[in-house]
PDB file of N, CA, C and O in Angstrom:
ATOM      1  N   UNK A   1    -139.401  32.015 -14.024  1.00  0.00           N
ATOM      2  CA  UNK A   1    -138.269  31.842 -13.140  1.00  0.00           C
ATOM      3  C   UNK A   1    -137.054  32.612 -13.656  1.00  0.00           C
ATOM      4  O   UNK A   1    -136.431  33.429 -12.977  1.00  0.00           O
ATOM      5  N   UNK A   2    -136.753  32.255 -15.003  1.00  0.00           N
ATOM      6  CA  UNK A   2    -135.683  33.328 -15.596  1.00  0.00           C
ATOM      7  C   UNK A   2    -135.898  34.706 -15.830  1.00  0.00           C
ATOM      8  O   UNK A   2    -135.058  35.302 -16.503  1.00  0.00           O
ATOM      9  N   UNK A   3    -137.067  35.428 -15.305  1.00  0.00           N
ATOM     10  CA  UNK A   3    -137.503  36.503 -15.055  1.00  0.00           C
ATOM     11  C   UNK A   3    -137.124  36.753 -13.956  1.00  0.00           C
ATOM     12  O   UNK A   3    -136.219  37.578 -14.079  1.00  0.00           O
ATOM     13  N   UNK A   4    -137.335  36.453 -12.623  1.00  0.00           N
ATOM     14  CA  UNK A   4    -136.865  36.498 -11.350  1.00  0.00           C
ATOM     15  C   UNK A   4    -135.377  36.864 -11.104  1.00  0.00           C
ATOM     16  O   UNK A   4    -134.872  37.684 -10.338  1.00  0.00           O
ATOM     17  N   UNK A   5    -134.733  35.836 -12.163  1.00  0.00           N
ATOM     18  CA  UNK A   5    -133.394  35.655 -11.828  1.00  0.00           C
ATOM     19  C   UNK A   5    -132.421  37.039 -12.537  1.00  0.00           C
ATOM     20  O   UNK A   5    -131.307  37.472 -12.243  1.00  0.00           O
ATOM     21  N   UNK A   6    -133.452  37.460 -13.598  1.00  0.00           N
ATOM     22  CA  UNK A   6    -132.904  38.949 -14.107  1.00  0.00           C
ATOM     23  C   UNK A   6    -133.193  40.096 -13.317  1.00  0.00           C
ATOM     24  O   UNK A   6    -132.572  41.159 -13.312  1.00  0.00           O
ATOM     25  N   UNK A   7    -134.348  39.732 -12.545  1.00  0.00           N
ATOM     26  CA  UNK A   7    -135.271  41.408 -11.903  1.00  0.00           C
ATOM     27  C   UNK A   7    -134.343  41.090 -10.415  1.00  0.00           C
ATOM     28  O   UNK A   7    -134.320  42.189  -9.861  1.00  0.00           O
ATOM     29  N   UNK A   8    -133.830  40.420  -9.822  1.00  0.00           N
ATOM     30  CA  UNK A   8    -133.357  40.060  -8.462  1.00  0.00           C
ATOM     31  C   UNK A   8    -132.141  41.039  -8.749  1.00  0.00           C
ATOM     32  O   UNK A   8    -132.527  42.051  -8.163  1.00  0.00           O
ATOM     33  N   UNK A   9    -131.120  41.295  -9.202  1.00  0.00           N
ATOM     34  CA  UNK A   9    -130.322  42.564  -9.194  1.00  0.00           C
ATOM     35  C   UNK A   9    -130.502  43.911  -9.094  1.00  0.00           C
ATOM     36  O   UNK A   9    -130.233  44.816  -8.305  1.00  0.00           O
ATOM     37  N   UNK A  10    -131.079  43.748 -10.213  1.00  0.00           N
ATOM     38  CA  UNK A  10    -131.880  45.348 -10.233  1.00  0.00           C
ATOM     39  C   UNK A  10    -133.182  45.938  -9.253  1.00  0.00           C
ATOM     40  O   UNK A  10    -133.722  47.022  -9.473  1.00  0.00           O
ATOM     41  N   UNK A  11    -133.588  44.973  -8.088  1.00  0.00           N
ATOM     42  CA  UNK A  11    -134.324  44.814  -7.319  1.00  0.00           C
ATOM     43  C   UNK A  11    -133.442  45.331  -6.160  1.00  0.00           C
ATOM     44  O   UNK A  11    -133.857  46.239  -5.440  1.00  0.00           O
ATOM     45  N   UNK A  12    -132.395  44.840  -5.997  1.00  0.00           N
ATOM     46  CA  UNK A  12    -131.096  44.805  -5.219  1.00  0.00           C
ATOM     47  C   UNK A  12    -130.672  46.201  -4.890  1.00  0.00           C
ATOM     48  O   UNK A  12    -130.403  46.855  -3.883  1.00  0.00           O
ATOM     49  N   UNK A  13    -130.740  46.388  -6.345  1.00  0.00           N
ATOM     50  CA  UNK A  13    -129.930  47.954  -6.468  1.00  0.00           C
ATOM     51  C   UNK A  13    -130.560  48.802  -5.813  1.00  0.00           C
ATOM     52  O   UNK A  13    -130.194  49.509  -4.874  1.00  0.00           O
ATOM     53  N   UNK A  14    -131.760  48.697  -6.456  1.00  0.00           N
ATOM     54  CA  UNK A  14    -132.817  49.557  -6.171  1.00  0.00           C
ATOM     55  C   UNK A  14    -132.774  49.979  -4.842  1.00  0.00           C
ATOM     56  O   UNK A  14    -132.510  51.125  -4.478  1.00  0.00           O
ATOM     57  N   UNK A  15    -133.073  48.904  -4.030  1.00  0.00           N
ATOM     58  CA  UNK A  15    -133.210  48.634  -2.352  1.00  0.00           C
ATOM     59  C   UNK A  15    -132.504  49.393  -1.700  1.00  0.00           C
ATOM     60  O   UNK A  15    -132.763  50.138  -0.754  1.00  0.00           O
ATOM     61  N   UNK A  16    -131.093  49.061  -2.540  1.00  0.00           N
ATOM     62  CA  UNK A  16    -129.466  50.189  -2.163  1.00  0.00           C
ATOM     63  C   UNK A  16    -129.836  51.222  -1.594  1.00  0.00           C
ATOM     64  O   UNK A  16    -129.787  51.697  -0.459  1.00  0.00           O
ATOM     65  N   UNK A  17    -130.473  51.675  -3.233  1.00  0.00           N
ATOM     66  CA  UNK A  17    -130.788  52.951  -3.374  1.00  0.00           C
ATOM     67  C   UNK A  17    -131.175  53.695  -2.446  1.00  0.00           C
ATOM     68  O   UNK A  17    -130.528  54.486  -1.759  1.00  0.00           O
ATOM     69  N   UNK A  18    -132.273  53.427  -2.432  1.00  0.00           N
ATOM     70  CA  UNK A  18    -133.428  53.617  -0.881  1.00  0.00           C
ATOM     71  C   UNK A  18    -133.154  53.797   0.490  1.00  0.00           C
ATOM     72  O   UNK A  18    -133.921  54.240   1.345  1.00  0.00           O
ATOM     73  N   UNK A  19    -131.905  53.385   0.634  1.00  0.00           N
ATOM     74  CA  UNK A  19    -131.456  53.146   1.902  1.00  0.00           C
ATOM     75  C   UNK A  19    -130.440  54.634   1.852  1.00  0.00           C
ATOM     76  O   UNK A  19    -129.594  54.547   2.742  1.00  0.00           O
ATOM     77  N   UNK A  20    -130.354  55.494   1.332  1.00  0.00           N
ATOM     78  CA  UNK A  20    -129.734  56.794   1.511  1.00  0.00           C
ATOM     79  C   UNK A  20    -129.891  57.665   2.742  1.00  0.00           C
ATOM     80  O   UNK A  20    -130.991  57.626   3.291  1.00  0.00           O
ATOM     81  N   UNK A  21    -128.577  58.756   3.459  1.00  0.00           N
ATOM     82  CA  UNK A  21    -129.378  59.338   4.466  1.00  0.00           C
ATOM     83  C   UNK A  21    -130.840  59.954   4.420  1.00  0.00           C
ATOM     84  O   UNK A  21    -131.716  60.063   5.279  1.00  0.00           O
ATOM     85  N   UNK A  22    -130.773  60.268   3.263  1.00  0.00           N
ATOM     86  CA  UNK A  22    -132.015  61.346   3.121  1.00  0.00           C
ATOM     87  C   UNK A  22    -133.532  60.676   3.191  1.00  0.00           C
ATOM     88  O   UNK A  22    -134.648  61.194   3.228  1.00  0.00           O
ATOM     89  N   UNK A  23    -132.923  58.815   3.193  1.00  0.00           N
ATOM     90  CA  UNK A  23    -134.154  57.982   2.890  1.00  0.00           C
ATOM     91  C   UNK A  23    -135.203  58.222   4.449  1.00  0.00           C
ATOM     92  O   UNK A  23    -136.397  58.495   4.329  1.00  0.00           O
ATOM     93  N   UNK A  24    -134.633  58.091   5.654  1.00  0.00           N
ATOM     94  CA  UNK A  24    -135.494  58.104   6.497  1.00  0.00           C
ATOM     95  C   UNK A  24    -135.245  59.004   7.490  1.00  0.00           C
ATOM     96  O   UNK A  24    -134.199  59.634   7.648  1.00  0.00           O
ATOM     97  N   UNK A  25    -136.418  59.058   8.282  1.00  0.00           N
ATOM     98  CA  UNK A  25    -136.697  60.425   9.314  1.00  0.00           C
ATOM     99  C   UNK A  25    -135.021  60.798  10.219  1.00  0.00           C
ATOM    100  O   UNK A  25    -134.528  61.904  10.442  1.00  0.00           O
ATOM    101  N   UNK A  26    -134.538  59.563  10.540  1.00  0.00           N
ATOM    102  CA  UNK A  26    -133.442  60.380  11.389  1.00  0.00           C
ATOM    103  C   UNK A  26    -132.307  61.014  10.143  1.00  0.00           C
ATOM    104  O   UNK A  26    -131.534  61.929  10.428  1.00  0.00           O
ATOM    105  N   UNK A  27    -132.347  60.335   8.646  1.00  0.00           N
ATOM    106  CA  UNK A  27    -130.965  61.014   8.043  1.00  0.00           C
ATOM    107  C   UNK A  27    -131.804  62.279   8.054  1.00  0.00           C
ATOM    108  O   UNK A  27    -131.386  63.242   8.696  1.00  0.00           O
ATOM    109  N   UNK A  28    -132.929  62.355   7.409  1.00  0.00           N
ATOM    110  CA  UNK A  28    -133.283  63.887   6.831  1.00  0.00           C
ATOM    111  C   UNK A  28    -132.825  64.554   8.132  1.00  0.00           C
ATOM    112  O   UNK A  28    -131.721  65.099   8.128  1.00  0.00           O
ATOM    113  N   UNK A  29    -133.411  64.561   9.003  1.00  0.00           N
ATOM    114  CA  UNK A  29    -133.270  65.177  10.775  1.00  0.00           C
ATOM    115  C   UNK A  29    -131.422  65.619  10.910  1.00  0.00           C
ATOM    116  O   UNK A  29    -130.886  66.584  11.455  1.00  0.00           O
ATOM    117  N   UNK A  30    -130.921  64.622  10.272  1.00  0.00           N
ATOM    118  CA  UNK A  30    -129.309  64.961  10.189  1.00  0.00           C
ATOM    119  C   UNK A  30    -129.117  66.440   8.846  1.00  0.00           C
ATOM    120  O   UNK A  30    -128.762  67.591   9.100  1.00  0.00           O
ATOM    121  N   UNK A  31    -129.451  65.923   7.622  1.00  0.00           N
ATOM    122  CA  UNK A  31    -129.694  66.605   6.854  1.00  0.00           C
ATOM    123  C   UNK A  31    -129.623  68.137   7.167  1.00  0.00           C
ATOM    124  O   UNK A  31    -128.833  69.019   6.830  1.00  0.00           O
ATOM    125  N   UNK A  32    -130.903  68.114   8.046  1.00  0.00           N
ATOM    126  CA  UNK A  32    -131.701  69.372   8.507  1.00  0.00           C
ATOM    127  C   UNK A  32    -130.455  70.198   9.555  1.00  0.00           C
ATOM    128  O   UNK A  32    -129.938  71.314   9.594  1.00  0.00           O
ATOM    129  N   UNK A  33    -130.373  69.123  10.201  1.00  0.00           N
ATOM    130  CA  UNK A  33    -128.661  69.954  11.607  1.00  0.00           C
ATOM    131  C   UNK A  33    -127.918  70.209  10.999  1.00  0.00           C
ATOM    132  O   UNK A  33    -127.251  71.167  11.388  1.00  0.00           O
ATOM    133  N   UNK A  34    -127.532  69.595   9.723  1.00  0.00           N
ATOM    134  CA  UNK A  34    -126.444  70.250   9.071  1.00  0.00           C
ATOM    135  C   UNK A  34    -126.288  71.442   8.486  1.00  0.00           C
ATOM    136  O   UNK A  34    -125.321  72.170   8.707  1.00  0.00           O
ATOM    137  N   UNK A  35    -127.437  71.776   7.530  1.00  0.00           N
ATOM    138  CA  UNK A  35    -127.674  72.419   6.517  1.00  0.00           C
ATOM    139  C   UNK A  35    -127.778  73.985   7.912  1.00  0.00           C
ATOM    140  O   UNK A  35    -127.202  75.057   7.729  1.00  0.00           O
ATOM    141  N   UNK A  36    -128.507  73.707   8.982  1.00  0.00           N
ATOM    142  CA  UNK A  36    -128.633  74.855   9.824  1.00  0.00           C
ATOM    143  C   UNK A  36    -127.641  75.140  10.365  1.00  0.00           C
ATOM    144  O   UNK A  36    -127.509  76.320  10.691  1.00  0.00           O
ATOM    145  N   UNK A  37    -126.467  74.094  10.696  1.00  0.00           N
ATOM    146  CA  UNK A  37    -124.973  74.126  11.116  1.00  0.00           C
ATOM    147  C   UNK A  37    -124.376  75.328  10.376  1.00  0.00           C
ATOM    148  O   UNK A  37    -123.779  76.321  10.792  1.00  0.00           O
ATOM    149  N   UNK A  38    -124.674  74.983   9.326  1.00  0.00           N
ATOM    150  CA  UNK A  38    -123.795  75.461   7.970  1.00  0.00           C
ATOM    151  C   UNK A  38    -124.531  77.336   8.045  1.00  0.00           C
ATOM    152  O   UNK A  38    -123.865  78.229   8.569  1.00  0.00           O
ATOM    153  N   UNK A  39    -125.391  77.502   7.671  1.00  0.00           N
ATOM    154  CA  UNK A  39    -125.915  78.548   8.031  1.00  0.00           C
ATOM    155  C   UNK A  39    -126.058  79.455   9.152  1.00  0.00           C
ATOM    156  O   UNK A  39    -126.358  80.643   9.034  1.00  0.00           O
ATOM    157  N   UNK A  40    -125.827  78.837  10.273  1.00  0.00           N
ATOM    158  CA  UNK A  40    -125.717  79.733  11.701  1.00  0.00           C
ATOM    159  C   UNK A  40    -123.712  79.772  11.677  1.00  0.00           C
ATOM    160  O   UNK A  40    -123.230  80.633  12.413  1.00  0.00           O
ATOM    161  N   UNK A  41    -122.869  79.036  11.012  1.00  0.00           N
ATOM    162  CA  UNK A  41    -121.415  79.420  10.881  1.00  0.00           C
ATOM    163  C   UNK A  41    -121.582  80.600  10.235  1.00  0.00           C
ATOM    164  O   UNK A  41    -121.518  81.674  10.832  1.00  0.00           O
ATOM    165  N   UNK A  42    -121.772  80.511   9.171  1.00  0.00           N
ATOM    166  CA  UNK A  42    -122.002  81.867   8.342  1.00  0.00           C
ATOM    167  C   UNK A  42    -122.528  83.184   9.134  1.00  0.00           C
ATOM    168  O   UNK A  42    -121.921  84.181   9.526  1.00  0.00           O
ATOM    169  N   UNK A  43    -123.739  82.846   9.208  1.00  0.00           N
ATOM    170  CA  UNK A  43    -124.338  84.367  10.316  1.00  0.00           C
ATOM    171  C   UNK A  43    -122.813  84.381  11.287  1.00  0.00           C
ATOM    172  O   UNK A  43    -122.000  85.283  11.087  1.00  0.00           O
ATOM    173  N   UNK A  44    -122.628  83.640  12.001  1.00  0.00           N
ATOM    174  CA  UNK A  44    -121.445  84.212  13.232  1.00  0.00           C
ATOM    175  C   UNK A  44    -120.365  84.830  12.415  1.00  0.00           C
ATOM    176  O   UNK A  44    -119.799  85.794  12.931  1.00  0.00           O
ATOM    177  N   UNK A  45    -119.893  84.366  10.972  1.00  0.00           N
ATOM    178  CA  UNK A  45    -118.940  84.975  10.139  1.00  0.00           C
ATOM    179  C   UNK A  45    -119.333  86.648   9.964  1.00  0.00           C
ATOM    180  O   UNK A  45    -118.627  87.622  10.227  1.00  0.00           O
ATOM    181  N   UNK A  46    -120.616  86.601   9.465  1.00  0.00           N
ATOM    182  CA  UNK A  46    -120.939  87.860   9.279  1.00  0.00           C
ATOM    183  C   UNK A  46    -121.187  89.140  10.253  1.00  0.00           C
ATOM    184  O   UNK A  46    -121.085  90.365  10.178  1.00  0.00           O
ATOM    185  N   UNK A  47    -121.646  87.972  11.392  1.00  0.00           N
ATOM    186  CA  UNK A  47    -121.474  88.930  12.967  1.00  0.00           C
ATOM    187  C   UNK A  47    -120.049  89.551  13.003  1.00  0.00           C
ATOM    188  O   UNK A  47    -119.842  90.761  13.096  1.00  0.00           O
ATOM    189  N   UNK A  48    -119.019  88.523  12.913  1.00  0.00           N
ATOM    190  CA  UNK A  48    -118.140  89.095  13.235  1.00  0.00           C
ATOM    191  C   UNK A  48    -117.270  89.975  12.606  1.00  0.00           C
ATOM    192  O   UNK A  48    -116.464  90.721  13.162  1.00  0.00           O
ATOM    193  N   UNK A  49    -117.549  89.805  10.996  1.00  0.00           N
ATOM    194  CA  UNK A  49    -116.896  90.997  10.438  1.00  0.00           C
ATOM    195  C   UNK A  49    -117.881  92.204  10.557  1.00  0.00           C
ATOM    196  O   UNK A  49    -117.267  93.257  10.732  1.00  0.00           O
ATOM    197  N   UNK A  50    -119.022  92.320  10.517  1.00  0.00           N
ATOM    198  CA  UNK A  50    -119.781  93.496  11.104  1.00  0.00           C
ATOM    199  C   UNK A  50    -119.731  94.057  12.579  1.00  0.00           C
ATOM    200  O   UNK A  50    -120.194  95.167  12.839  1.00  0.00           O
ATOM    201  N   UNK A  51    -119.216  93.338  13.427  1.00  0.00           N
ATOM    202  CA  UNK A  51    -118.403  93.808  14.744  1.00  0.00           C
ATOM    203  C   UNK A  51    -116.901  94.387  14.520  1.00  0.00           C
ATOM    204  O   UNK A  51    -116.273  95.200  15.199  1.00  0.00           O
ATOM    205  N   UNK A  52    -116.659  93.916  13.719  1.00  0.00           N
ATOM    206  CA  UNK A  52    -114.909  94.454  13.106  1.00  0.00           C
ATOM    207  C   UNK A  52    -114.856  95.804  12.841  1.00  0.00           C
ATOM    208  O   UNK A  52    -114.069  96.672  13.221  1.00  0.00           O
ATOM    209  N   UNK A  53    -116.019  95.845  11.980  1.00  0.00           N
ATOM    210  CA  UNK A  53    -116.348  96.817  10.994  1.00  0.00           C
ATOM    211  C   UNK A  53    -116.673  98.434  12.329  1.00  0.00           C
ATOM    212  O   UNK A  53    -116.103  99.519  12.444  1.00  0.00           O
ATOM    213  N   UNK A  54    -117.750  97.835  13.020  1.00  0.00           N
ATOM    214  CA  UNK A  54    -117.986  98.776  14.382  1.00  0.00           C
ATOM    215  C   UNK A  54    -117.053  99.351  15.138  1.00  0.00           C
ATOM    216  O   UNK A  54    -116.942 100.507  15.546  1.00  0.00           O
ATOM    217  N   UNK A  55    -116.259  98.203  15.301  1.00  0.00           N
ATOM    218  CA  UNK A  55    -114.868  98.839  16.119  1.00  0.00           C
ATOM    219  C   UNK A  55    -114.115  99.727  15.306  1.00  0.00           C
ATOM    220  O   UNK A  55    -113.710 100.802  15.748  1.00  0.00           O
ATOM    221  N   UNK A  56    -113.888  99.316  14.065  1.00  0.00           N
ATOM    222  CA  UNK A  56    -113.110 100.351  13.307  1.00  0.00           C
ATOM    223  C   UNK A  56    -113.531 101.707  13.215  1.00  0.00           C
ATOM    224  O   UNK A  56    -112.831 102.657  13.569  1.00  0.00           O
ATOM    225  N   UNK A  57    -114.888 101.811  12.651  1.00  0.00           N
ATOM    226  CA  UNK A  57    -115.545 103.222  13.035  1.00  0.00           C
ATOM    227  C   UNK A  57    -115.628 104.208  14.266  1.00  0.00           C
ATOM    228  O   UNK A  57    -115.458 105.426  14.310  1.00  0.00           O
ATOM    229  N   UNK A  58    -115.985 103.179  15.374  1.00  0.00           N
ATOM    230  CA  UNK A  58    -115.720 103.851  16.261  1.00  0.00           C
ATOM    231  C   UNK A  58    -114.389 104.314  17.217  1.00  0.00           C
ATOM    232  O   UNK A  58    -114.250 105.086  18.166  1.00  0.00           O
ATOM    233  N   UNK A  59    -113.420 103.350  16.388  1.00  0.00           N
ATOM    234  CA  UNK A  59    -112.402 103.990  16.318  1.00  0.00           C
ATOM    235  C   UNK A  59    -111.681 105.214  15.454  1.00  0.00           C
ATOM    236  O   UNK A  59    -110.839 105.925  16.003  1.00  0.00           O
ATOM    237  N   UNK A  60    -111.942 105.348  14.512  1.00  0.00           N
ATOM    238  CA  UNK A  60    -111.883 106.351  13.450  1.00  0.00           C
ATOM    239  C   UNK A  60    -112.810 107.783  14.410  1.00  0.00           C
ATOM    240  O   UNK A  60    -112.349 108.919  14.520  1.00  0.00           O
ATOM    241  N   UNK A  61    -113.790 107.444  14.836  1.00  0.00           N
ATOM    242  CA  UNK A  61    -114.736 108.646  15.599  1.00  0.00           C
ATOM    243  C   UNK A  61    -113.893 109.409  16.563  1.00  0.00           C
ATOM    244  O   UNK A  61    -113.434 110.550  16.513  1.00  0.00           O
ATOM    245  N   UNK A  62    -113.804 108.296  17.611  1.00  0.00           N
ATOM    246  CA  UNK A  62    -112.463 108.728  18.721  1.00  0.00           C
ATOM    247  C   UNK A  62    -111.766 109.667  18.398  1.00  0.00           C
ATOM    248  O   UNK A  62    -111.703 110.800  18.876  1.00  0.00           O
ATOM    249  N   UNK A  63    -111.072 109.065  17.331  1.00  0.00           N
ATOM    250  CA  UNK A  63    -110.169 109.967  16.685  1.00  0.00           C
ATOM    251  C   UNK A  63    -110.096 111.321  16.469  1.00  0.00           C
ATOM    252  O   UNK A  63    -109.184 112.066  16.827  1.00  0.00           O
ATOM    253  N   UNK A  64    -111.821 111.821  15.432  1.00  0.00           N
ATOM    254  CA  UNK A  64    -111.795 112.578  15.164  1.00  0.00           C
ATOM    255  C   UNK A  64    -112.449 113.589  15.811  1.00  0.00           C
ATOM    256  O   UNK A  64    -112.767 114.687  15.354  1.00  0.00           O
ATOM    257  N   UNK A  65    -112.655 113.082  17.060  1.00  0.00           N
ATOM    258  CA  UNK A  65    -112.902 113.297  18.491  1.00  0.00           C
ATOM    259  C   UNK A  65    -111.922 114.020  19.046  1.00  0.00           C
ATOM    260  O   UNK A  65    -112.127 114.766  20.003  1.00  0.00           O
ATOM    261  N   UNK A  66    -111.040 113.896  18.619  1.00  0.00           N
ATOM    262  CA  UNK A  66    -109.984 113.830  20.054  1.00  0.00           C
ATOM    263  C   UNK A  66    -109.385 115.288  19.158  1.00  0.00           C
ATOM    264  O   UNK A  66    -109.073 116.284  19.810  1.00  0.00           O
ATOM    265  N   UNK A  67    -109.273 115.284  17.672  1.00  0.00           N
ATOM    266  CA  UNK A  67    -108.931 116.632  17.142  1.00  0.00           C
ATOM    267  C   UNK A  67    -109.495 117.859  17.579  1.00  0.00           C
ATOM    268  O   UNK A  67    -109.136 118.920  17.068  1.00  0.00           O
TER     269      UNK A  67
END
């Protein structure tokens, strides 16, 4: 019985533990939207300074176009 009454906390905790988003199918599923959230921001970052980048050149071309 005074075994019980020591393992019942740390039983507790444990349980806590377990209960994390990552513990079941819908957190991971969150997990997963995020982590792809996070990664398709980026690509559009990089789209758009590589569209920046296009315009500038082909502005610079124009240019040396027009000489």
């Amino acid at each position: 019985m005074e075994l019980m009454k020591q393992l019942t906390p740390i039983v507790l905790l444990l349980a806590l533990a377990a209960c994390g988003r990552g513990s079941s199918p819908e957190g991971r599923a969150e997990l997963r939207r995020q982590i792809i959230q996070r990664k398709l921001d980026s690509v559009m970052l990089q789209n758009k300074a590589i569209l920046d980048s296009i315009r500038l050149i082909n502005k610079e071309i124009r240019v040396l176009k027009s000489k």
